[in-house]
C-alpha positions as CSV (number, residue, x, y, z in Angstrom):
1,X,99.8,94.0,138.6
2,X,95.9,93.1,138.4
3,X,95.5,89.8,136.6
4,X,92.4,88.6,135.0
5,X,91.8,84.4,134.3
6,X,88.6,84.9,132.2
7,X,87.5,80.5,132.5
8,X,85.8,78.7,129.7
9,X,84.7,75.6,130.6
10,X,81.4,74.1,129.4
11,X,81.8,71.6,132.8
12,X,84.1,73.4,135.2
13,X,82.7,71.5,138.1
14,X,83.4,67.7,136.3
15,X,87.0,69.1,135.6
16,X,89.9,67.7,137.5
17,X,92.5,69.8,135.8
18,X,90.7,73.5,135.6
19,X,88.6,73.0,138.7
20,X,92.1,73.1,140.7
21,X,93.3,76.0,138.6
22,X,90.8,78.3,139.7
23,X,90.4,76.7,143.6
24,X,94.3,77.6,143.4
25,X,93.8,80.6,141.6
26,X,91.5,82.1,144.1
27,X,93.5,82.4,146.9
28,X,96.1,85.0,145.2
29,X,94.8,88.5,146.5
30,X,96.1,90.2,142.8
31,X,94.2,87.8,140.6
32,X,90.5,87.8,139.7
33,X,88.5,84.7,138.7
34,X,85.6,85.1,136.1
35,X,84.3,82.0,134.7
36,X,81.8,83.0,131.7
37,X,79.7,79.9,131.8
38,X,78.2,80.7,135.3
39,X,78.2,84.0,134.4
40,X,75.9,83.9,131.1
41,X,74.7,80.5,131.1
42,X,72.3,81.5,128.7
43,X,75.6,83.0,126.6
44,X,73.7,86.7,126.7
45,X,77.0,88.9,127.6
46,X,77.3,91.8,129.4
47,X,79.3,93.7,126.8
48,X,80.1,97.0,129.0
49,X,80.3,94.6,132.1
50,X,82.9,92.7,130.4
51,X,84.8,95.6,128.7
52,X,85.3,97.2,132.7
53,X,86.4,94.1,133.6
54,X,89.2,93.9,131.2
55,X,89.8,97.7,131.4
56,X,90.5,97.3,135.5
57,X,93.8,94.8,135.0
58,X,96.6,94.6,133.7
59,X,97.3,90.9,132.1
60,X,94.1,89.1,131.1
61,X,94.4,85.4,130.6
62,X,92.2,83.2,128.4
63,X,91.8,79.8,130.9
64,X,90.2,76.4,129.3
65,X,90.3,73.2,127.8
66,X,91.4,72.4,124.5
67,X,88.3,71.4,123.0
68,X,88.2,70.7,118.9
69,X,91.8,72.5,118.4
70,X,89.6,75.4,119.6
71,X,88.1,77.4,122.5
72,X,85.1,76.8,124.2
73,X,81.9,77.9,122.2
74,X,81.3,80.6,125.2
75,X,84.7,82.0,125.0
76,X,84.1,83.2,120.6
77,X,80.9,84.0,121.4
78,X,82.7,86.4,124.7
79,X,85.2,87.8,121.9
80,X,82.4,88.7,119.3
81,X,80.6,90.4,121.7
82,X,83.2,92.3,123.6
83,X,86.1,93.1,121.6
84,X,84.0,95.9,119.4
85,X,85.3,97.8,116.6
86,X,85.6,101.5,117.9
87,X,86.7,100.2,122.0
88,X,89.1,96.8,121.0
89,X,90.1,97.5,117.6
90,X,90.0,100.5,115.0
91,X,91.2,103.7,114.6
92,X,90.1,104.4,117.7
93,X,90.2,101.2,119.2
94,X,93.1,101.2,121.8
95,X,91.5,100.4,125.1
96,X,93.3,97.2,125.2
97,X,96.7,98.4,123.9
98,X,99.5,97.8,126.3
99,X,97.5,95.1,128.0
100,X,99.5,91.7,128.9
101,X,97.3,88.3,126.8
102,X,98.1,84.6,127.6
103,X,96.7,81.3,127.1
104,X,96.2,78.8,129.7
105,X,95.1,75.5,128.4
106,X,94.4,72.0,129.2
107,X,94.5,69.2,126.5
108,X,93.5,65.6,127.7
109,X,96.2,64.6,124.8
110,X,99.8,64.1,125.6
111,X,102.5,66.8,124.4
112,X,103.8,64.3,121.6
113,X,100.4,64.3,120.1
114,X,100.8,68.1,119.2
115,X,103.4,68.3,117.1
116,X,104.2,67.9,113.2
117,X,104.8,64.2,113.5
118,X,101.8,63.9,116.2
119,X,98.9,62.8,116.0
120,X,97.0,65.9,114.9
121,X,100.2,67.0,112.8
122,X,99.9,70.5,114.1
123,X,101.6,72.2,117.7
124,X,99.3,74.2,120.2
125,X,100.9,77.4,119.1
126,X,99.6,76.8,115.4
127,X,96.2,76.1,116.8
128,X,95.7,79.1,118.9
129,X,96.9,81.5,116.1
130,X,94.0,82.6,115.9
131,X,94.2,84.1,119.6
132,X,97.5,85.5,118.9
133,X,96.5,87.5,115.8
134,X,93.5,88.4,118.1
135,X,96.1,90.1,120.5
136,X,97.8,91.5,118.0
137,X,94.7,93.1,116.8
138,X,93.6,94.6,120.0
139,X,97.3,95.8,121.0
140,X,97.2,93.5,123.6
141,X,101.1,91.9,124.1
142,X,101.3,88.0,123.6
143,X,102.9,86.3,126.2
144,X,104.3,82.6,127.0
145,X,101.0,80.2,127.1
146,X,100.7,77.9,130.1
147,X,100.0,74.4,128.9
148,X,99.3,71.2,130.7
149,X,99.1,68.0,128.5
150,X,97.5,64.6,129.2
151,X,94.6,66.1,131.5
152,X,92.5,63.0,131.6
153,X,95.1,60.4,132.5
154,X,96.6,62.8,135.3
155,X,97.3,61.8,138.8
156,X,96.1,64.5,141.7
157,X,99.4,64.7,142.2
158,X,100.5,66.2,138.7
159,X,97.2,68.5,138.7
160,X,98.0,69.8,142.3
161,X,101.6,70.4,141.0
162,X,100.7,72.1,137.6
163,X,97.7,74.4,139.7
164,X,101.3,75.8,141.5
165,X,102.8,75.9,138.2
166,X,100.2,77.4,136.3
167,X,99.8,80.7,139.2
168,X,103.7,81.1,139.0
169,X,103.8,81.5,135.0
170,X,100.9,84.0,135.1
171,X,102.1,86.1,137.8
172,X,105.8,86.4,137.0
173,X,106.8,89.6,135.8
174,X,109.3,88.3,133.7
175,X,107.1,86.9,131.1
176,X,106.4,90.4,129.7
177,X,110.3,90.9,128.9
């Protein structure tokens, strides 16, 4: 299985929590790095570059901080661009069906804070709805998002530990059962 982490961070290299995602991330042989910001800093995307990319693997994951109960700005401009009516979606739109989709996010606030009686009164999975109907959309199947909470008050410790976590969940098999 070919695994894709498409990265949208606005800062990767000020990050402490995705920085060591991807540094860990690289050195697995099966997975493949693309982080859109150095790649279109100017947010011009490469549509048919993009659309091989996601046509060569087999689960493509959506890495990036939690920014305004949102995505990066890079990361909806990526989906507007690449995930055309006719190749994504449509009657004859099925070049993603079958695909494996999952989330991999970072929020600087702690879990608590993302539930009903949290602080933003709403959990991560109502959030990123959006993403899953986007999946659903494309034919792409939803799995399991990987979620690390309280990413500015973390030790090196924690993010070392979630960077092992985080490779685990997206390579395990499993999470498409």
């Amino acid at each position: 299985m070919k695994t894709l982490v498409i990265v949208a961070h606005p800062h990767l290299d000020q990050s402490k929590v995705n920085k060591a995602w991807v540094e860990r991330l690289k050195q697995e042989a099966s997975i493949t790095v693309h982080d859109l910001y150095a790649a279109y800093p100017a947010f011009e995307i490469d549509v048919q570059k993009e659309q091989q990319l996601m046509m060569e693997h087999d689960r493509v994951v959506f890495q990036f901080p939690f920014y305004w109960y949102s995505t990066p700005a890079i990361l909806k401009q990526w989906q507007d661009a690449v995930l055309t009516y006719g190749w994504a979606y449509g009657a004859e739109g099925n070049k993603l069906h079958n695909k494996e989709f999952l989330l991999a996010i970072s929020a600087g606030g702690p879990e608590q804070a993302y539930a009903r009686d949290g602080y933003n009164f709403f959990t991560i999975e109502e959030l990123t709805t959006p993403l899953h109907a986007m999946a659903n959309l494309t034919g792409m199947k939803y799995l399991a998002p990987f979620r690390f909470h309280g990413a500015g008050q973390a030790s090196e410790e924690q993010i070392k530990h979630s960077a092992g976590e985080y490779v685990k969940h997206i390579l395990n098999p499993a999470l498409a059962k």
